[in-house]
N, C-alpha and C positions, 0 to 999 in steps of 0.2 A: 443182732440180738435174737435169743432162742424164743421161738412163738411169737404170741402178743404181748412180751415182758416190754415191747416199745412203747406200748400205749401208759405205759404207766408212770403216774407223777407225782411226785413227796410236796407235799405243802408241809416247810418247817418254821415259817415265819411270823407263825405265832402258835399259840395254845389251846388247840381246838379240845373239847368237851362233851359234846354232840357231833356226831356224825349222820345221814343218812343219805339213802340214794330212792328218789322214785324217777318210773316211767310215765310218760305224757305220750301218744300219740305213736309212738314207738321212738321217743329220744330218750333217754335214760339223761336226768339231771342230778348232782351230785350237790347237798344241802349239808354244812357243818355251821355250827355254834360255837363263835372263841370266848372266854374265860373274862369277857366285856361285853357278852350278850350281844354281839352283833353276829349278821348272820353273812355268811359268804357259800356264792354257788359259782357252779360249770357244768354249761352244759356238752353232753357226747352225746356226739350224733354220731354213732358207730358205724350208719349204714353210708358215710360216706367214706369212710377210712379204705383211704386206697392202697392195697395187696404192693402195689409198683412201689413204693415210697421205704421201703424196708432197707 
């Protein structure tokens, strides 16, 4: 895959509304809202993404 297009992930398993992404500490966590008020995260931790694994 071209660049970092591998890092990337489609959640289509429900009907998100809200989206946002904050940093902690230097891990970037990834915060949406579905269309039933619940809330679901993931965190990236980017500085472990290893270059080798491509």
């Amino acid at each position: 895959m071209p660049g970092e297009q591998h890092l990337l992930k489609v959640y289509s398993d429900r009907s998100y509304v809200h989206t946002t992404t904050v940093r902690h500490q230097g891990t970037t966590v990834a915060l949406a809202m579905d269309d039933q008020w619940r809330l679901v995260y993931t965190v990236l931790d980017l500085a472990r993404h290893d270059e080798k694994s491509r």
